[in-house]
C-alpha positions, 0 to 999 in steps of 0.5 A: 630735706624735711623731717620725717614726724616720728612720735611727734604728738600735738600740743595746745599751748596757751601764749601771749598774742603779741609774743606769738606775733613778735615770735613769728617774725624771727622764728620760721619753724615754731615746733622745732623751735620749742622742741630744740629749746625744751631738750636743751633745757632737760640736758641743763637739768640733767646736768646740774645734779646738785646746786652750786655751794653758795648760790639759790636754785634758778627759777624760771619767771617771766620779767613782770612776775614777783615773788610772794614774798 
């Protein structure tokens, strides 16, 4: 059954041309991909209200990325 488009938007995303490739051959349905990774990653947000005692902040890098340290 497909799912009805309610209060979906268009986005333009700019993203690595051989990830995309890599990414099309696993993942069948881009949109709903994204939108189910982005609500769990909001409800990770919400639910970790405060940083655990003794631990940094995550950050969210790509593996090539440093810091500017």
């Amino acid at each position: 059954m497909p799912r009805q488009k309610q209060n979906k938007v268009k986005l333009t995303l700019s993203i690595d041309k051989n990830i995309l490739e890599r990414a099309k051959r696993k993942i069948p349905n881009m949109s709903a991909f994204l939108e189910i990774k982005l609500l769990e990653f909001l409800e990770l947000r919400n639910n970790r209200s405060e940083p655990r005692p003794g631990f940094e902040p995550g950050t969210f890098a790509l593996p090539r990325q440093r810091s500017a340290s």
